[in-house]
C-alpha positions as CSV (number, residue, x, y, z in Angstrom):
1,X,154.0,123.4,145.8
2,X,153.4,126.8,143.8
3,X,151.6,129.2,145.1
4,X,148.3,129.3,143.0
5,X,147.6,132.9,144.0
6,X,148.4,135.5,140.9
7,X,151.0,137.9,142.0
8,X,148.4,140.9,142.7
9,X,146.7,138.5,145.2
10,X,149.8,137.3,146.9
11,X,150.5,141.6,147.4
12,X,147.1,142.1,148.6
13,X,147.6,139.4,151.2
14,X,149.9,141.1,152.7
15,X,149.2,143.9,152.4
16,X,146.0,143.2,154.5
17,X,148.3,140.9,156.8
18,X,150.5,143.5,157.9
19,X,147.3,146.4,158.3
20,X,145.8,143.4,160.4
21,X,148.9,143.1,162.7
22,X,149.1,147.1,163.0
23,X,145.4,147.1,164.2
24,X,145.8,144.6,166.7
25,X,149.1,146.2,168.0
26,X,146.7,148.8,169.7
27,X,149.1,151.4,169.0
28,X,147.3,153.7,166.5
29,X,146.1,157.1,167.4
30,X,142.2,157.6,167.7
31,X,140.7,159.7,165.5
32,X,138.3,161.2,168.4
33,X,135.5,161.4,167.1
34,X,136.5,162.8,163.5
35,X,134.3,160.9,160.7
36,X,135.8,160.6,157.4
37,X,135.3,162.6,154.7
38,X,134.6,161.4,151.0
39,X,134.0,163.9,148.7
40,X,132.5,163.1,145.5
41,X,131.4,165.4,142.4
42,X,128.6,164.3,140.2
43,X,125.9,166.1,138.4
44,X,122.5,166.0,140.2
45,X,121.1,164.1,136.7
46,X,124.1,161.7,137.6
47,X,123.0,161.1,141.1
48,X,119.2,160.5,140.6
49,X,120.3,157.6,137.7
50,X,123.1,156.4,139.4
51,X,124.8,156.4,135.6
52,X,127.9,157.7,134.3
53,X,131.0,159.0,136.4
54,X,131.9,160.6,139.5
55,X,135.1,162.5,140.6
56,X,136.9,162.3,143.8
57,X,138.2,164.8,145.9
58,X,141.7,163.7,144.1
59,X,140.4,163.7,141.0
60,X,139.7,160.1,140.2
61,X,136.6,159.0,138.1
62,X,134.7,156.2,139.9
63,X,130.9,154.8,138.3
64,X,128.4,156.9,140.3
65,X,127.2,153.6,141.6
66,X,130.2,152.9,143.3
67,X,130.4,156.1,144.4
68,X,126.6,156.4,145.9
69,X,127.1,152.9,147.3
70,X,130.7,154.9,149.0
71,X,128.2,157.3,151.0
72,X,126.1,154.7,152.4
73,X,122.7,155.1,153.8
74,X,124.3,156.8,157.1
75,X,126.2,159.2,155.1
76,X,125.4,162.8,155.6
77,X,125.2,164.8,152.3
78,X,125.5,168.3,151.1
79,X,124.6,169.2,147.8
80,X,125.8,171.7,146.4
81,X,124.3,173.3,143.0
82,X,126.1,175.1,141.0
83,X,123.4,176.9,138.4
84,X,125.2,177.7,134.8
85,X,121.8,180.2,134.1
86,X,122.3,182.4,137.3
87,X,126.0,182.5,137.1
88,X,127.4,186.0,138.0
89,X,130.2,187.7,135.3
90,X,132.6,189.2,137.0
């Protein structure tokens, strides 16, 4: 019988199938203690909507939803604003 899965599923499969077997090998280092790190660009404007398009650190646009739903409620955020008005010639 044919495999009713599209060829992007069947890849994903095992894709997930062999990350599964690596995880249960128990021979991956810990990360001790290290969180990961996300960093995502989007204009404060962008952030209070949750519209339009965020960038990530390797310069892929996500929607800002996808990207606010990313940080999670536990995520610990730094804003950082960047103020066109006060910004210094040099």
């Amino acid at each position: 019988m044919k495999d009713p899965r599209t060829a992007g599923q069947r890849r994903h499969d095992g894709l997930l199938d062999a990350l599964l077997l690596t995880l249960r090998a128990g021979q991956l280092p810990t990360c001790n203690g290290v969180t990961t790190t996300i960093l995502l660009t989007m204009t404060a404007d962008q952030a209070a909507t949750g519209t339009g398009l965020a960038q990530t650190g390797h310069g892929a646009l996500i929607p800002v939803g996808q990207a606010l739903r990313m940080a999670g409620g536990g995520a610990r955020v730094f804003p950082v604003i960047f103020d066109k008005a006060r910004r210094v010639e040099s």
